[in-house]
Structure formats: C-alpha cells, structure tokens
C-alpha positions as CSV (number, residue, x, y, z in Angstrom):
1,X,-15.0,-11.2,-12.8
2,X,-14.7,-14.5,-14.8
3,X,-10.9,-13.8,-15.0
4,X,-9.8,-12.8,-11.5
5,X,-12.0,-16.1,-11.0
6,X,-9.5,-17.9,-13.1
7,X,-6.2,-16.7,-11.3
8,X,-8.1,-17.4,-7.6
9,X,-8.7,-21.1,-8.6
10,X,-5.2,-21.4,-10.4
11,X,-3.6,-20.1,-7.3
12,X,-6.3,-22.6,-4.7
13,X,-4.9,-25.2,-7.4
14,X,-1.3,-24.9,-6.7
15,X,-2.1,-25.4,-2.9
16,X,-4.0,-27.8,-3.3
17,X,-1.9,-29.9,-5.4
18,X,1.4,-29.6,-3.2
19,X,4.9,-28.4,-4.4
20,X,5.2,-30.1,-8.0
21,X,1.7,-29.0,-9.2
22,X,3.0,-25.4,-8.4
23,X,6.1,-26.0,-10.0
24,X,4.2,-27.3,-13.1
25,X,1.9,-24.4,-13.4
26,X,4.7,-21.8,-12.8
27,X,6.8,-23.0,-15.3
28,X,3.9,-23.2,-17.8
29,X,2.7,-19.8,-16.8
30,X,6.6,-18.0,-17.1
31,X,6.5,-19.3,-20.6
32,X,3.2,-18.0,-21.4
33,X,3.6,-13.7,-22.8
34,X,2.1,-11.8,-19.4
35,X,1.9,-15.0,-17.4
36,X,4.9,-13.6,-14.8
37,X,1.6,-11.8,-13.3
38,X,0.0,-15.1,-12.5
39,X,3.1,-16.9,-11.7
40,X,4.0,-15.0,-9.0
41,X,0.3,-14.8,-7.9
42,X,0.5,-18.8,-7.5
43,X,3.4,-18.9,-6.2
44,X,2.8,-16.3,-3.5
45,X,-0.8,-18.0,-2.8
46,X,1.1,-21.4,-2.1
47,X,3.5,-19.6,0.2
48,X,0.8,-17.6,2.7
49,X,-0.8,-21.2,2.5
50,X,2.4,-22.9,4.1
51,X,4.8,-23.8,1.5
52,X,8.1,-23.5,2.2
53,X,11.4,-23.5,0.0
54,X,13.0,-26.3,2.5
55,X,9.9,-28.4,0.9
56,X,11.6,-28.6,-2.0
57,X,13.8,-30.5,-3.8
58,X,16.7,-28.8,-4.7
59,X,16.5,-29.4,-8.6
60,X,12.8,-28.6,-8.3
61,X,13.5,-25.5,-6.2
62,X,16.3,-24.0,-8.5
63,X,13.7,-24.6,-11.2
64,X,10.6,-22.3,-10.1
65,X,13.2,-19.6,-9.5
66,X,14.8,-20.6,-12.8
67,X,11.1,-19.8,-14.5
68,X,10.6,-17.2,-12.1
69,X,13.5,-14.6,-12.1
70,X,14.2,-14.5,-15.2
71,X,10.3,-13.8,-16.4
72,X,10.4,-11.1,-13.6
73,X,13.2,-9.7,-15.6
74,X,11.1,-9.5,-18.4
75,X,8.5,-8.1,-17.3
76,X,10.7,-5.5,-16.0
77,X,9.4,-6.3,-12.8
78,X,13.3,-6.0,-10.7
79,X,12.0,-5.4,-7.3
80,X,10.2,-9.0,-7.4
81,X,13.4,-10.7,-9.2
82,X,15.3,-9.2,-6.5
83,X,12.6,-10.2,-3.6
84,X,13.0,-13.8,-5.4
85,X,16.7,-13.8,-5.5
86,X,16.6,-12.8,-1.3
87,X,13.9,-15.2,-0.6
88,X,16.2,-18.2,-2.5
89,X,18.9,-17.1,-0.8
90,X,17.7,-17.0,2.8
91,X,15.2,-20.0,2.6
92,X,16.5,-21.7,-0.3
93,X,19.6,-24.1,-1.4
94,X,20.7,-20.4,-3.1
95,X,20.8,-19.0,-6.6
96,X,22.7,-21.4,-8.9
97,X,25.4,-20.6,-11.4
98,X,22.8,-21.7,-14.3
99,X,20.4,-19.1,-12.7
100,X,23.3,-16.2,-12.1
101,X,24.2,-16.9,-15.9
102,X,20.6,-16.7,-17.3
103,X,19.9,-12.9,-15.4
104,X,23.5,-11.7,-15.9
C-alpha cells in the first residue's frame, strides 16, 4: 500500500541520510500522535543497516532516546522502552538523569 510505501522510504531515508537525518525524523515523528510506530521503524531500519550508538554524539545520542522512550511510554509500548533503555545502556553513553526524570 501507498502507506507502508511511506514508512519503507522514511525508514531507506534515515539510512541514507546518516545519523542526524535519523535523529531529525525521530524526533519529528515522537512528537507526531501514533508516530512512536514509525519512530521506532526508522530507527530500527538504520540499525540492521549499520548504525551504531558509538556513531553518535553523545548529546545527539541521549536525544533519540530522549524522543524515543518516553513516546514508547506513551504508547504503552514498555517492552520496547525497556529494549531502548538496555540497548543505551550496553551500546550507548547510558540513560541520563534528564531521561531517568522524564520516565520516572
């Protein structure tokens, strides 16, 4: 469909445009009602196509999970805020106090 179309190329985008095009689009995308969905789509997408956290800056790092986590939350999605939280922590600079206070 037109739509799975849409989330396909948003996702190819994100890889194609490096780290801060993904972190761009996944902050856009947290703040958008139902966007977690596609958020994590991209940013799942840019990690099976290489991208790892070490890439990174740190501020920009603690960013996409500060957009990320949080919107899991929301969308009472737990298992992938906690998948999130283990995948900062073991490939990551870890979860910051600003993040730990914005879930608590």
């Amino acid at each position: 469909s037109a739509k799975s179309t849409q989330h396909s190329d948003g996702a190819a985008k994100a890889q194609l445009h490096g780290p801060a095009r993904l972190l761009a689009d996944v902050v856009q995308l947290c703040h958008r009602p139902a966007g977690f969905a596609r958020a994590l789509k991209a940013y799942r997408a840019a990690r099976q196509g290489g991208l790892t956290l070490g890439e990174l800056a740190v501020g920009d790092c603690q960013q996409l999970f500060a957009a990320l986590v949080p919107a899991a939350i929301q969308a009472g999605r737990t298992e992938d805020a906690l998948q999130l939280l283990r995948e900062l922590r073991a490939e990551g600079p870890g979860a910051s106090a600003g993040l730990l206070t914005s879930i608590a």
